[in-house]
Biopython code that builds the backbone (N, CA, C, O; Angstrom):
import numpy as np
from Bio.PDB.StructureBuilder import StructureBuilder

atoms = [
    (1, "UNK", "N", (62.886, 119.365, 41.764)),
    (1, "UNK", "CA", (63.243, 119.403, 43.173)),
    (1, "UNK", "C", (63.067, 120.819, 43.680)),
    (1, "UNK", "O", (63.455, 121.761, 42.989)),
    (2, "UNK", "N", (62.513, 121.002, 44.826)),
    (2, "UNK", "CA", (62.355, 122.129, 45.635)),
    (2, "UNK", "C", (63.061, 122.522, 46.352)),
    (2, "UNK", "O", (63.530, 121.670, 47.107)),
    (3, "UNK", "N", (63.498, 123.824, 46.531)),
    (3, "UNK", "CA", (64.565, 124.500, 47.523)),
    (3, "UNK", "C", (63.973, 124.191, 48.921)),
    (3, "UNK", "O", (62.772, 123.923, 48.888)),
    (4, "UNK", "N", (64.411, 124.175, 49.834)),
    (4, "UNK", "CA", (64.226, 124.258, 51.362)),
    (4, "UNK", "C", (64.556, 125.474, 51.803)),
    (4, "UNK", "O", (65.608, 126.105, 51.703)),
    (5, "UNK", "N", (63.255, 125.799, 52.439)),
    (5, "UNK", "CA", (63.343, 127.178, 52.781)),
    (5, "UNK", "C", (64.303, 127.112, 54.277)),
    (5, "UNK", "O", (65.157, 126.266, 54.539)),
    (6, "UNK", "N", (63.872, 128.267, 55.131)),
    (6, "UNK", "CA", (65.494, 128.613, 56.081)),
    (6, "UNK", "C", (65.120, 127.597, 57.427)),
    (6, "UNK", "O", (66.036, 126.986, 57.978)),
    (7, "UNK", "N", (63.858, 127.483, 57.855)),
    (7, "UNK", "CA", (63.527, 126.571, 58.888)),
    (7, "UNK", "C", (64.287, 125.191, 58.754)),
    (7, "UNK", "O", (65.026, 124.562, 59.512)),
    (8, "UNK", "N", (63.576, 124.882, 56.888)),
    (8, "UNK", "CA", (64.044, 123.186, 56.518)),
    (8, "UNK", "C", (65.873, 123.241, 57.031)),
    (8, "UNK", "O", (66.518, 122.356, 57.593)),
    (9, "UNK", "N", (66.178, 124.175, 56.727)),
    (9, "UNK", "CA", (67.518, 124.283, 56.312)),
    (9, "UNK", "C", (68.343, 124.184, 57.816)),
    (9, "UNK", "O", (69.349, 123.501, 58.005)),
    (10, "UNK", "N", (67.680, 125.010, 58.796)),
    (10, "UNK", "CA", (67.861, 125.222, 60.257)),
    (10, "UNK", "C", (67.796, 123.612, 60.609)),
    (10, "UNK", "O", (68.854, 123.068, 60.924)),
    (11, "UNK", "N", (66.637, 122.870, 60.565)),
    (11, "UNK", "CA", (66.529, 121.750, 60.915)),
    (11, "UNK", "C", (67.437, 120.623, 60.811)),
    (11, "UNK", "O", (67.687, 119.624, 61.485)),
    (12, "UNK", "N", (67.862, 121.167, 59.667)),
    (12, "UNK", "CA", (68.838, 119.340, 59.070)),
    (12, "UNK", "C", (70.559, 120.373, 59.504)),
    (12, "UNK", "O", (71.583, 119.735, 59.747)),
    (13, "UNK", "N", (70.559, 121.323, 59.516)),
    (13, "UNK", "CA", (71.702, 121.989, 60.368)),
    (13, "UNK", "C", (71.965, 121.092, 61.654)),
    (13, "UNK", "O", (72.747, 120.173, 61.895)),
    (14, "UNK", "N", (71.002, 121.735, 62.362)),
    (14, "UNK", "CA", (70.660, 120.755, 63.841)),
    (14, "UNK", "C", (70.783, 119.522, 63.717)),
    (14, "UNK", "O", (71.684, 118.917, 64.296)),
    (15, "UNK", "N", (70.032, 119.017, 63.056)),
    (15, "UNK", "CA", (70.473, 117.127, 63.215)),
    (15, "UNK", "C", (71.541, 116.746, 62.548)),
    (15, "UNK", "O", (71.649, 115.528, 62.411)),
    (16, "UNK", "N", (72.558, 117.562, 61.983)),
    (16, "UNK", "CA", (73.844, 117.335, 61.706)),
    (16, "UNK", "C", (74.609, 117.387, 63.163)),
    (16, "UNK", "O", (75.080, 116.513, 63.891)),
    (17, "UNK", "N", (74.521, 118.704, 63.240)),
    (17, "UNK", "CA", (75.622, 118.933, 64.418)),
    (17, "UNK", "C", (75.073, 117.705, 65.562)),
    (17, "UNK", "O", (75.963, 116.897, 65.830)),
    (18, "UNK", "N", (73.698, 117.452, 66.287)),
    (18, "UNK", "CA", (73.628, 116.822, 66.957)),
    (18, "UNK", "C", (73.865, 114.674, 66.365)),
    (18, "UNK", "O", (74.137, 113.803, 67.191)),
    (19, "UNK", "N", (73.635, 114.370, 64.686)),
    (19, "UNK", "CA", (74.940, 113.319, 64.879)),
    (19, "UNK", "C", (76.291, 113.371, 65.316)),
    (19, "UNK", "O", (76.874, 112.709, 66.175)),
    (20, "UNK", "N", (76.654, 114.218, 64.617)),
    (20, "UNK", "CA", (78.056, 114.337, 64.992)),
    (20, "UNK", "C", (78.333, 114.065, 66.663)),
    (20, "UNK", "O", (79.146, 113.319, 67.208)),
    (21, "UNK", "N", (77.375, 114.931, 67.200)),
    (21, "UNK", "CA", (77.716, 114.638, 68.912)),
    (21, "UNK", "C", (77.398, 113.796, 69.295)),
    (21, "UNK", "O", (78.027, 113.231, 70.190)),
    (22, "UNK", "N", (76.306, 113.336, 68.808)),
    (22, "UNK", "CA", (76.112, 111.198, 69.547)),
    (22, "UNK", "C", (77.247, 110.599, 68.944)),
    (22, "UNK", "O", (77.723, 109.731, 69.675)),
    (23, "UNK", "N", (77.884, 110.760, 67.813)),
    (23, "UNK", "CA", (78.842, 110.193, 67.287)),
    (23, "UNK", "C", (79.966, 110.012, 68.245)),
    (23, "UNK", "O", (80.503, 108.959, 68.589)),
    (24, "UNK", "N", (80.276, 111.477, 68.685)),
    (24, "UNK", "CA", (81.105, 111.550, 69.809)),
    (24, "UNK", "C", (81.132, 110.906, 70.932)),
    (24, "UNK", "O", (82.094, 110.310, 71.416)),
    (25, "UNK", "N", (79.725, 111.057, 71.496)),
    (25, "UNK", "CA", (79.485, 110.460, 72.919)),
    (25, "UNK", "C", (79.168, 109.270, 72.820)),
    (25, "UNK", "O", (79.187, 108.727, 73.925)),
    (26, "UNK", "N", (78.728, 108.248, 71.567)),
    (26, "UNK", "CA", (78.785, 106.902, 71.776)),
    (26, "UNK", "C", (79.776, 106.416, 70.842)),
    (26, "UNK", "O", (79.557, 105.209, 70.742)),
    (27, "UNK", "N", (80.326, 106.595, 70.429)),
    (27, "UNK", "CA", (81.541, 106.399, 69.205)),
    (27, "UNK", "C", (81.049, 105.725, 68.153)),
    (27, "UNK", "O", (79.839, 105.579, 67.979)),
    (28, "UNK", "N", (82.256, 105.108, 67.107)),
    (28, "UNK", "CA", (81.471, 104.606, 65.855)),
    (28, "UNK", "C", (81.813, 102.908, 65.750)),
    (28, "UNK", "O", (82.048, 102.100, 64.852)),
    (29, "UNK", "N", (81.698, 102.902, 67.134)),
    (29, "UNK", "CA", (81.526, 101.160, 66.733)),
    (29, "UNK", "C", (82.776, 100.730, 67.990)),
    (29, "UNK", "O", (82.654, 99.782, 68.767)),
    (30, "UNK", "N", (83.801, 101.556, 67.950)),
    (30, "UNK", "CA", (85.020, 100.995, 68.970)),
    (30, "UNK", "C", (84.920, 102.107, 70.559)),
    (30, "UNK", "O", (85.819, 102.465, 71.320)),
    (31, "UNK", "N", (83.585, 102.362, 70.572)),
    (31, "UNK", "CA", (83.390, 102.542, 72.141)),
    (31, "UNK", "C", (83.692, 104.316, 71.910)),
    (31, "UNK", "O", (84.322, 104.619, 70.897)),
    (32, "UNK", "N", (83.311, 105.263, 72.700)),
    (32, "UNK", "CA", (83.120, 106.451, 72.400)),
    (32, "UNK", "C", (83.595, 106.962, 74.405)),
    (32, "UNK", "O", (84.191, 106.223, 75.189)),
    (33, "UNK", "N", (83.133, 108.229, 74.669)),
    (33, "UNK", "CA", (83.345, 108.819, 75.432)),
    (33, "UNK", "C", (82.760, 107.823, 76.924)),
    (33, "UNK", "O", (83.449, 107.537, 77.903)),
    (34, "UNK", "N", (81.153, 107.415, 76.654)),
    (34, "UNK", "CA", (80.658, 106.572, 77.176)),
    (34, "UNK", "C", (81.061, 105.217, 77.335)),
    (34, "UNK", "O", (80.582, 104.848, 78.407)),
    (35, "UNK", "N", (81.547, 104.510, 76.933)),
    (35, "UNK", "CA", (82.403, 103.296, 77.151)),
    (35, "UNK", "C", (83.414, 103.670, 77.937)),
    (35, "UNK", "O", (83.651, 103.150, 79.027)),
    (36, "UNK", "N", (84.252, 104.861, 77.276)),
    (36, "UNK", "CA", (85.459, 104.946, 78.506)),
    (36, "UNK", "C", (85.341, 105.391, 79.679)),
    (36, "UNK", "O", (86.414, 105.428, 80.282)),
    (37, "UNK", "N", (84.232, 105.835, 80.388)),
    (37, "UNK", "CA", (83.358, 106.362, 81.520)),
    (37, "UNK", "C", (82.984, 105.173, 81.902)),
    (37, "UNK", "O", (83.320, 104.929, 83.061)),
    (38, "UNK", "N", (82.296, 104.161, 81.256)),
    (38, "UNK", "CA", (81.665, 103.043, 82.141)),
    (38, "UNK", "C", (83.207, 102.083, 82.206)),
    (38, "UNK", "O", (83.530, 101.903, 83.380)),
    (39, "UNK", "N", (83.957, 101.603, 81.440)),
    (39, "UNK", "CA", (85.186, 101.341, 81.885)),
    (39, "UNK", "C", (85.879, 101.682, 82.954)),
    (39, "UNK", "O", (86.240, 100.725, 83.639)),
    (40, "UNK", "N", (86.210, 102.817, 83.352)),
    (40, "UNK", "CA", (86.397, 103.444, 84.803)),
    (40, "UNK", "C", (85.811, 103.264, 85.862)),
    (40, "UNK", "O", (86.366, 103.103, 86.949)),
    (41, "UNK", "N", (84.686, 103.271, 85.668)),
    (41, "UNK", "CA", (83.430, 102.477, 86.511)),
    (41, "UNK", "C", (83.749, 101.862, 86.667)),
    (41, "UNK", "O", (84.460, 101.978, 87.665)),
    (42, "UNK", "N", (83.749, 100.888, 86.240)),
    (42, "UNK", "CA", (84.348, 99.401, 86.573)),
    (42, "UNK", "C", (85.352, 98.940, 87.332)),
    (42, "UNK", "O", (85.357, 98.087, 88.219)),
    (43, "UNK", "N", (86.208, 99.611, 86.872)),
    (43, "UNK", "CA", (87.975, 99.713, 86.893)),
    (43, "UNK", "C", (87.767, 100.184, 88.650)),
    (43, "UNK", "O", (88.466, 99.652, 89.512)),
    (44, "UNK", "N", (86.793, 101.163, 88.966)),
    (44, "UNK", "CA", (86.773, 102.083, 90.073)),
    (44, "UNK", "C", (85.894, 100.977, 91.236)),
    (44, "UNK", "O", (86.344, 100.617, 92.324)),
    (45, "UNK", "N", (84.757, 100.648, 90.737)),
    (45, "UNK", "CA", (83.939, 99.236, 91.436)),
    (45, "UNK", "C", (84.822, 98.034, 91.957)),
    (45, "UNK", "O", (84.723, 97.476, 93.049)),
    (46, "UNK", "N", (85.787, 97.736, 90.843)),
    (46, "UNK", "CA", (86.664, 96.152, 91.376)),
    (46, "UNK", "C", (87.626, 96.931, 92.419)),
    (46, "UNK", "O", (87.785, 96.310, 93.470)),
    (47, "UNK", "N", (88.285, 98.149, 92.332)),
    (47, "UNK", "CA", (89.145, 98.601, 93.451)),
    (47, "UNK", "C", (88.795, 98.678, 94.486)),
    (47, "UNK", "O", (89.505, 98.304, 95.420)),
    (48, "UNK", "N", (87.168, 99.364, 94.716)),
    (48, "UNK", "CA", (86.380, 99.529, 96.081)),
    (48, "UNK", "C", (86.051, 97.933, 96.446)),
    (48, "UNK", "O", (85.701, 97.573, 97.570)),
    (49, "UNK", "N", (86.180, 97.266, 95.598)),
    (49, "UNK", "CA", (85.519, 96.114, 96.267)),
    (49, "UNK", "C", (86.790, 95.282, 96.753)),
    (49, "UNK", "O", (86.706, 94.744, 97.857)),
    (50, "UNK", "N", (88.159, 95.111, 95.884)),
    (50, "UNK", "CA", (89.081, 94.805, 96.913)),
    (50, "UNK", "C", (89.637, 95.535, 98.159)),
    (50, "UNK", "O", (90.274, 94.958, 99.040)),
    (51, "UNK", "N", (89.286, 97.114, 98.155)),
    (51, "UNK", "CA", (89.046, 97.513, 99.294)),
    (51, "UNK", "C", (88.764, 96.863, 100.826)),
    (51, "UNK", "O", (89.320, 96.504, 101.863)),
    (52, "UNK", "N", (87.533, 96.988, 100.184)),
    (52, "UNK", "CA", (86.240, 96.486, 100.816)),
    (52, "UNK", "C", (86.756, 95.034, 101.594)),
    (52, "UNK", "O", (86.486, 94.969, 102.793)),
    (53, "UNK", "N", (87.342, 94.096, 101.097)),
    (53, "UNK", "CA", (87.632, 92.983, 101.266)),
    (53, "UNK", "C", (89.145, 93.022, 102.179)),
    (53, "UNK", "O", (89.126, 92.421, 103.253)),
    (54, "UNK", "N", (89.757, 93.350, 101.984)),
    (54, "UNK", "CA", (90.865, 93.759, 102.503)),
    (54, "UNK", "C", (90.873, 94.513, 103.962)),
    (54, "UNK", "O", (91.880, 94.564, 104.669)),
    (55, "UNK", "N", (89.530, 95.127, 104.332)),
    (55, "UNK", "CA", (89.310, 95.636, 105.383)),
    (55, "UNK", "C", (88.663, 94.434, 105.949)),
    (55, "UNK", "O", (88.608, 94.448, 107.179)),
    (56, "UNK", "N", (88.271, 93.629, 105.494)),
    (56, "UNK", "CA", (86.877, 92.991, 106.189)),
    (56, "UNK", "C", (88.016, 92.024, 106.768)),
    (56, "UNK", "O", (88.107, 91.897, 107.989)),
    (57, "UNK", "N", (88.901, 91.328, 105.894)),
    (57, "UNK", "CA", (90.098, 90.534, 106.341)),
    (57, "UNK", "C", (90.724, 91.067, 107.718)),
    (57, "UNK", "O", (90.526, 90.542, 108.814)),
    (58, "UNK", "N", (91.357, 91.977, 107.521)),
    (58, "UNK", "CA", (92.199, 93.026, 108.271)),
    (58, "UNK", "C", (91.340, 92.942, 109.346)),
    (58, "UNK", "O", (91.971, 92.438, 110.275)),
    (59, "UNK", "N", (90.088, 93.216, 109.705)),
    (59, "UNK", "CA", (89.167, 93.280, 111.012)),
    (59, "UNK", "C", (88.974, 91.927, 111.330)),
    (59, "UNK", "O", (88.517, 91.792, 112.465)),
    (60, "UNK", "N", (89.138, 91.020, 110.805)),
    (60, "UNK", "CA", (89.288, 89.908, 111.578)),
    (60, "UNK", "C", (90.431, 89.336, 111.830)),
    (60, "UNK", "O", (90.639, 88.325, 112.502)),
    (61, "UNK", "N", (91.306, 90.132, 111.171)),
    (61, "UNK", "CA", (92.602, 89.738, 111.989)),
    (61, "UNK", "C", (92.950, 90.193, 113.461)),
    (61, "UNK", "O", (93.477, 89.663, 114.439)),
    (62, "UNK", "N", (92.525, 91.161, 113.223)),
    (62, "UNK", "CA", (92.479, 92.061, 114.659)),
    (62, "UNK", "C", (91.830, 91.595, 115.424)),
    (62, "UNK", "O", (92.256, 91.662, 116.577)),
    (63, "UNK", "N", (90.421, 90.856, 115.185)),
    (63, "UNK", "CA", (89.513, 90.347, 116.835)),
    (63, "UNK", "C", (90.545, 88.767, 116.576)),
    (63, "UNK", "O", (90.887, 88.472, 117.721)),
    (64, "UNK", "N", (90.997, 87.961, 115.839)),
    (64, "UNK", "CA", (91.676, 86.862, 116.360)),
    (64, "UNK", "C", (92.989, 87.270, 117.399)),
    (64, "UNK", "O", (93.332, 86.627, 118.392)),
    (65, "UNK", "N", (93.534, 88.361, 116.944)),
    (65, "UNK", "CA", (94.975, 88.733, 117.498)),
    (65, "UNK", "C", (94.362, 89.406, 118.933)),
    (65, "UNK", "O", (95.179, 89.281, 119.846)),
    (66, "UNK", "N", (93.116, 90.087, 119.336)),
    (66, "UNK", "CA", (92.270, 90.510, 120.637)),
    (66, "UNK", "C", (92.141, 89.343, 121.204)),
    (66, "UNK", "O", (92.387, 89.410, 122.409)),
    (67, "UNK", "N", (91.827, 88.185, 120.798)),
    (67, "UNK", "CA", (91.066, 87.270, 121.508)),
    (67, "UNK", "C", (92.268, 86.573, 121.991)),
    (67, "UNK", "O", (92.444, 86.525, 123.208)),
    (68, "UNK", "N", (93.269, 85.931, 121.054)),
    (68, "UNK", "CA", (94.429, 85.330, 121.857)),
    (68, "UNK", "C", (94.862, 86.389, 122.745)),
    (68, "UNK", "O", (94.896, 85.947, 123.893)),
    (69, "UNK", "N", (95.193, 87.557, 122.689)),
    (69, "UNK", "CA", (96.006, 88.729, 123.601)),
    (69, "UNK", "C", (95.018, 88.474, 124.967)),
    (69, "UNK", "O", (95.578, 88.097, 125.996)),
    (70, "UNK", "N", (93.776, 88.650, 124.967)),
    (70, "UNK", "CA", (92.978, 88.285, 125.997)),
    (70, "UNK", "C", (92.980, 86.939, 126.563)),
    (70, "UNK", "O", (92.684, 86.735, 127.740)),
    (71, "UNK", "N", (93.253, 86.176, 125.887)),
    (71, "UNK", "CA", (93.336, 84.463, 126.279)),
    (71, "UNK", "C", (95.093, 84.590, 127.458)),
    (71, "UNK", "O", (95.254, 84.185, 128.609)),
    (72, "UNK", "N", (95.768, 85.072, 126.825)),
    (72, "UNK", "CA", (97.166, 85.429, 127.370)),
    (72, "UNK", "C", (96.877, 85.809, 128.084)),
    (72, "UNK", "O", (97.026, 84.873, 128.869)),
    (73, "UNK", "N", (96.442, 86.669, 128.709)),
    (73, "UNK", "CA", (96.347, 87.825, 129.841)),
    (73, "UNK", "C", (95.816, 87.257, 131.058)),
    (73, "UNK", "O", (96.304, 87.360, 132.183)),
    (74, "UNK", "N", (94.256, 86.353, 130.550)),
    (74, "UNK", "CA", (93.140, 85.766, 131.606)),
    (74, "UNK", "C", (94.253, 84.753, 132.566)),
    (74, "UNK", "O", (94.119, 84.521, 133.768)),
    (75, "UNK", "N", (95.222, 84.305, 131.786)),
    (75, "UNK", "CA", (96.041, 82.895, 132.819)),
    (75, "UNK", "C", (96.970, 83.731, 133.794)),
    (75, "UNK", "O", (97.670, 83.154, 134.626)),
]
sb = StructureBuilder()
sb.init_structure("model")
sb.init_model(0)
sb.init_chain("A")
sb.init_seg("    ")
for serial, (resi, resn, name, xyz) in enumerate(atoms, 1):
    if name == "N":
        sb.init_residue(resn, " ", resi, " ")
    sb.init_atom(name, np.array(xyz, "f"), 0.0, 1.0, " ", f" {name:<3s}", serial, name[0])
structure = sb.get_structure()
């Protein structure tokens, strides 16, 4: 077997440290940094969207409650 000179040695340095950091950023099977980021996402998407819905409701409550107030008024 042959020694590895300082490049070889530099190299598999590097692709250590950089598993280790995909390790990190995608985890080892039970979801990593990236899962809990797109989780939030999510978590952050269903809130805007009951938002979203809750306004759209709310504005039509308001032109039904305009339209009778105006129906009242016209007699």
């Amino acid at each position: 077997m042959r020694m590895m000179n300082e490049f070889e040695a530099q190299v598999l340095s590097d692709l250590s440290v950089l598993k280790t950091q995909m390790a990190g950023l995608m985890g080892d099977g039970n979801g990593g940094r990236l899962a809990d980021l797109e989780r939030r996402m999510e978590l952050h998407e269903q809130r805007w969207q009951r938002a979203k819905g809750f306004l759209a409701a709310a504005s039509v409550l308001f032109a039904v409650i305009e339209v009778a107030v105006e129906a009242m008024f016209r007699r």
